[in-house]
C-alpha positions as protocol buffer text, in pm:
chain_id: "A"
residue {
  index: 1
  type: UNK
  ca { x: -11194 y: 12092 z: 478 }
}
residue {
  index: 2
  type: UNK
  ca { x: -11188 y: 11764 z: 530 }
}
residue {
  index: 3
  type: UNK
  ca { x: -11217 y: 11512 z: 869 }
}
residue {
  index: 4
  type: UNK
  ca { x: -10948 y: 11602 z: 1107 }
}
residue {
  index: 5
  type: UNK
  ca { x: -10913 y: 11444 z: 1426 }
}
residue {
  index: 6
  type: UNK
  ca { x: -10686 y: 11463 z: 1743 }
}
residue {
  index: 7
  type: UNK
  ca { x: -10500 y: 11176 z: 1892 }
}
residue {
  index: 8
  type: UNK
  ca { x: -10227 y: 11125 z: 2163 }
}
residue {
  index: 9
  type: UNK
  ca { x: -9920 y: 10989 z: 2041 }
}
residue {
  index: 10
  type: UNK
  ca { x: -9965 y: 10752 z: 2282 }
}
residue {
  index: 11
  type: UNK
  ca { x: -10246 y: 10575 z: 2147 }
}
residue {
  index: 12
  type: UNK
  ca { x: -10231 y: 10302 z: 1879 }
}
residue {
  index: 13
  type: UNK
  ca { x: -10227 y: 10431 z: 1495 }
}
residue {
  index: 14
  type: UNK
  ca { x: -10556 y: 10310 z: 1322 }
}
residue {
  index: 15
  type: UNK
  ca { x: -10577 y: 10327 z: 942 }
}
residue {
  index: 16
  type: UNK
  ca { x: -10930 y: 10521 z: 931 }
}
residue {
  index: 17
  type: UNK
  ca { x: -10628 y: 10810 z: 1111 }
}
residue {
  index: 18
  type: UNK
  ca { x: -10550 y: 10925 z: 733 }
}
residue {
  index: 19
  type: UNK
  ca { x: -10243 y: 11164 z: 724 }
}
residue {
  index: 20
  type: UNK
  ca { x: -10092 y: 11116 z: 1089 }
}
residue {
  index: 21
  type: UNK
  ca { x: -9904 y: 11447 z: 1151 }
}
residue {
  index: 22
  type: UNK
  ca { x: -9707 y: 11513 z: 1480 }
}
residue {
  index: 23
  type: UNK
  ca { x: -9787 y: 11924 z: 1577 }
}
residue {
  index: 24
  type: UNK
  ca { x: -9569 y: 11956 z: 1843 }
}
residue {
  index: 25
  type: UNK
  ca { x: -9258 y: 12135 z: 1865 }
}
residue {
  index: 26
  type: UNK
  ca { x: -9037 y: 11885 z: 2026 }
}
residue {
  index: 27
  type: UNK
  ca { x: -9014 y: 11540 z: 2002 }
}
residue {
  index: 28
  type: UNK
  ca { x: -9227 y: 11346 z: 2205 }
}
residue {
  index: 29
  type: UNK
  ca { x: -9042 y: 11169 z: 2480 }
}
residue {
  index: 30
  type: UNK
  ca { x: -9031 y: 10797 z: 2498 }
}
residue {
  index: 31
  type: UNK
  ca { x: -9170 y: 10692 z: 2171 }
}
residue {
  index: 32
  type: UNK
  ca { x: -8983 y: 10582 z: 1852 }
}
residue {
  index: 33
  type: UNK
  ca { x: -9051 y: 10713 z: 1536 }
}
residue {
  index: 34
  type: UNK
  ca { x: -9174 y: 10324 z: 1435 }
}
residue {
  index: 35
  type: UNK
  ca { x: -9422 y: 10348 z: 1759 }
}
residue {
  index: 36
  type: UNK
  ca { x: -9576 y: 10666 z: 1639 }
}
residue {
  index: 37
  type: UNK
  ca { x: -9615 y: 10610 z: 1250 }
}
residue {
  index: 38
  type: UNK
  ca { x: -9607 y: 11005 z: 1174 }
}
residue {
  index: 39
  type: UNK
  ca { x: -9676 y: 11044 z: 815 }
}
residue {
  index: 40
  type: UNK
  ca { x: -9527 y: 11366 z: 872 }
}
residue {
  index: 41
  type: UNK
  ca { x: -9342 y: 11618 z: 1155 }
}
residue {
  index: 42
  type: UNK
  ca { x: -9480 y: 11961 z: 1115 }
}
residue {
  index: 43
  type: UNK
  ca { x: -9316 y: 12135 z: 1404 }
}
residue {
  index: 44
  type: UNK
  ca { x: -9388 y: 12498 z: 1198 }
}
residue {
  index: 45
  type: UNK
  ca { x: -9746 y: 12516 z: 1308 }
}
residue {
  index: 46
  type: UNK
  ca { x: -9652 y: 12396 z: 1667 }
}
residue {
  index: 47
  type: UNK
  ca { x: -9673 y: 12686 z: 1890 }
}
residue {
  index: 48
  type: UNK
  ca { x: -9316 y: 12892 z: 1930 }
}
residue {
  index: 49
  type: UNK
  ca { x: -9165 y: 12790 z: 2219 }
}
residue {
  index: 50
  type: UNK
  ca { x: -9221 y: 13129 z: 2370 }
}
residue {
  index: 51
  type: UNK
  ca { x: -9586 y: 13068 z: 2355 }
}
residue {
  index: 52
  type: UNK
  ca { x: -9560 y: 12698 z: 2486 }
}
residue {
  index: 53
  type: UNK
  ca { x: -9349 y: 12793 z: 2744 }
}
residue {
  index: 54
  type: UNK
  ca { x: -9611 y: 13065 z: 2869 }
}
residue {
  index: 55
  type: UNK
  ca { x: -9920 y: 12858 z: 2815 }
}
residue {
  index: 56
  type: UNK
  ca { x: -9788 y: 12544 z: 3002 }
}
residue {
  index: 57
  type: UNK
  ca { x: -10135 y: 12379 z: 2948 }
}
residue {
  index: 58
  type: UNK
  ca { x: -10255 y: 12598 z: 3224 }
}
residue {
  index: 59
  type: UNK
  ca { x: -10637 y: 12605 z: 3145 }
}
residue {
  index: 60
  type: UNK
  ca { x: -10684 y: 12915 z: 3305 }
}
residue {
  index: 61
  type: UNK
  ca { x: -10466 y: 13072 z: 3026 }
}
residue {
  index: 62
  type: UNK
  ca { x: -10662 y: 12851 z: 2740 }
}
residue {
  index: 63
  type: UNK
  ca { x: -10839 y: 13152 z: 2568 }
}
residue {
  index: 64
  type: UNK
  ca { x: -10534 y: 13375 z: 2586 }
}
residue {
  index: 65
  type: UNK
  ca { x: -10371 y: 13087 z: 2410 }
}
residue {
  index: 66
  type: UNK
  ca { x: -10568 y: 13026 z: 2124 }
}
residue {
  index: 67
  type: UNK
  ca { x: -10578 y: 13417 z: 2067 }
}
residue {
  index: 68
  type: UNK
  ca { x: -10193 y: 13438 z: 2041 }
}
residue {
  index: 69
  type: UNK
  ca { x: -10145 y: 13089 z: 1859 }
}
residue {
  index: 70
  type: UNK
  ca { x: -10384 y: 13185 z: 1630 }
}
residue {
  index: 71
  type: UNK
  ca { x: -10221 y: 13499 z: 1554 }
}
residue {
  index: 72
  type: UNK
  ca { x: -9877 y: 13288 z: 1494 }
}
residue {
  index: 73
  type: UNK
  ca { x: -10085 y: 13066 z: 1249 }
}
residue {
  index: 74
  type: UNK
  ca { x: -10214 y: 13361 z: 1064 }
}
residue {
  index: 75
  type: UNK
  ca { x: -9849 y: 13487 z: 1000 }
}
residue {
  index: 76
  type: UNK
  ca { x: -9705 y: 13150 z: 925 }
}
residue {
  index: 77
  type: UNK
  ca { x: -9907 y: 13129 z: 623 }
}
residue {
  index: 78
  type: UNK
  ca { x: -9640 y: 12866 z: 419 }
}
residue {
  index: 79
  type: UNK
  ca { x: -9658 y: 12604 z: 722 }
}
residue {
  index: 80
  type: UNK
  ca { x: -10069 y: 12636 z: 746 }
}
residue {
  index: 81
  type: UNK
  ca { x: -10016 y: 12587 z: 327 }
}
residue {
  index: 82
  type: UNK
  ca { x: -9838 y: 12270 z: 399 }
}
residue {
  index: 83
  type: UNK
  ca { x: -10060 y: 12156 z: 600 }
}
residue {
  index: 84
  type: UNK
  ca { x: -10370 y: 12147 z: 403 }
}
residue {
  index: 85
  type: UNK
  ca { x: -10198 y: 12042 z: 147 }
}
residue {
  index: 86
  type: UNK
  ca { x: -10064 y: 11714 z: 371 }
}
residue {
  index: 87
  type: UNK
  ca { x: -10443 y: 11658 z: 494 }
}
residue {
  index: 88
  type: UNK
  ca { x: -10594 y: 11648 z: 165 }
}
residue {
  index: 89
  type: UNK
  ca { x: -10779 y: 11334 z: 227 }
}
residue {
  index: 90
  type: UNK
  ca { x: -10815 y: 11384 z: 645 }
}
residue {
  index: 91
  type: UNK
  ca { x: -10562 y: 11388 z: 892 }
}
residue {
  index: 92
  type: UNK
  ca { x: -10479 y: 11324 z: 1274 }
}
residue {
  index: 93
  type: UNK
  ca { x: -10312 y: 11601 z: 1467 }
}
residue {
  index: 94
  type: UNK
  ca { x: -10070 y: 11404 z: 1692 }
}
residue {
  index: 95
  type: UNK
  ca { x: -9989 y: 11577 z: 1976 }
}
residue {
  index: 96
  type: UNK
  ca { x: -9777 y: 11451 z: 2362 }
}
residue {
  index: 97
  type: UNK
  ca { x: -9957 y: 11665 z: 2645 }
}
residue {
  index: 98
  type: UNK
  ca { x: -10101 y: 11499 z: 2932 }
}
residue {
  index: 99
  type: UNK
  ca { x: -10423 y: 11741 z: 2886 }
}
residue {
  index: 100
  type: UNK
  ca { x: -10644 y: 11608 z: 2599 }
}
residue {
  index: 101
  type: UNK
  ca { x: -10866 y: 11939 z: 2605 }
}
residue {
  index: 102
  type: UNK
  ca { x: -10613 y: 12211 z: 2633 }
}
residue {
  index: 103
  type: UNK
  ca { x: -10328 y: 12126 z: 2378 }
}
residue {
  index: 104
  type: UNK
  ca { x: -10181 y: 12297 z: 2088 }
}
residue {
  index: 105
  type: UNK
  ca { x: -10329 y: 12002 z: 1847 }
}
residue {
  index: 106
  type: UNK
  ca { x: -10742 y: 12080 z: 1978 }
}
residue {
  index: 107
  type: UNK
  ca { x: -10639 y: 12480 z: 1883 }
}
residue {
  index: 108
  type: UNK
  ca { x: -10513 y: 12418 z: 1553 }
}
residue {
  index: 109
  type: UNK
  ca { x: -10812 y: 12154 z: 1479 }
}
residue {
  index: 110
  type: UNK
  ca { x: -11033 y: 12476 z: 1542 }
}
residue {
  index: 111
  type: UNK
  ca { x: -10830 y: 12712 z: 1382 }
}
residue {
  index: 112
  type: UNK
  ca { x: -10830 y: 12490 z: 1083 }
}
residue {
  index: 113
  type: UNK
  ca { x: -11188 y: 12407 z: 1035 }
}
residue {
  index: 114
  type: UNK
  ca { x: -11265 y: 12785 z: 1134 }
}
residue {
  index: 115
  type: UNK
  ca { x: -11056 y: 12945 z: 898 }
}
residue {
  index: 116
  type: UNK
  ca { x: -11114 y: 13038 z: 544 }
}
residue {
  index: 117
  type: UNK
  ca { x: -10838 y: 12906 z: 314 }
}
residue {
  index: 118
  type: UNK
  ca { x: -10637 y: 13206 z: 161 }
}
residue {
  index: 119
  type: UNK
  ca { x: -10738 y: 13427 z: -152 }
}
């Protein structure tokens, strides 16, 4: 797999980012499109909104989290296709929560580099 790394969409776009892809389900409030410089808008492996709604970066729910987010990734095998497809040549998971440790974009860097790609 190759180099994927997590960045706020906050923070400025650098060109060792690769493939910048936004991972969240919503847009993120207060920034342009031309501010953020997504490559790409995969809101498909964002977390359903159930999930997100439940989680609500609560780090006391963080392993719970990843548990039932991975288990959404594992049956939304087209959008984790499109994905490593899209990151190729690295990426940067773009993601809007205040909490740099517990967001949807650090879980699906793990799930990504743990996971085996399909047979």
């Amino acid at each position: 797999m190759p180099r994927i790394q997590v960045k706020r969409v906050y923070e400025t776009p650098n060109p060792s980012d690769g493939v910048r892809i936004l991972v969240d389900r919503v847009w993120p409030r207060g920034i342009s499109k031309a501010k953020l410089k997504a490559d790409l808008w995969l809101k498909e492996v964002a977390p359903s909104t159930e999930l997100r709604k439940w989680f609500a970066h609560d780090p006391a729910k963080w392993a719970q989290f990843k548990r039932r987010y991975f288990a959404e990734l594992k049956r939304n095998r087209e959008a984790v296709a499109s994905f490593r497809e899209a990151a190729k040549q690295g990426a940067t998971l773009l993601y809007s929560a205040h909490d740099e440790t517990h967001n949807q974009a650090v879980a699906l860097r793990e799930y990504l580099i743990g996971s085996k790609r399909p047979k």
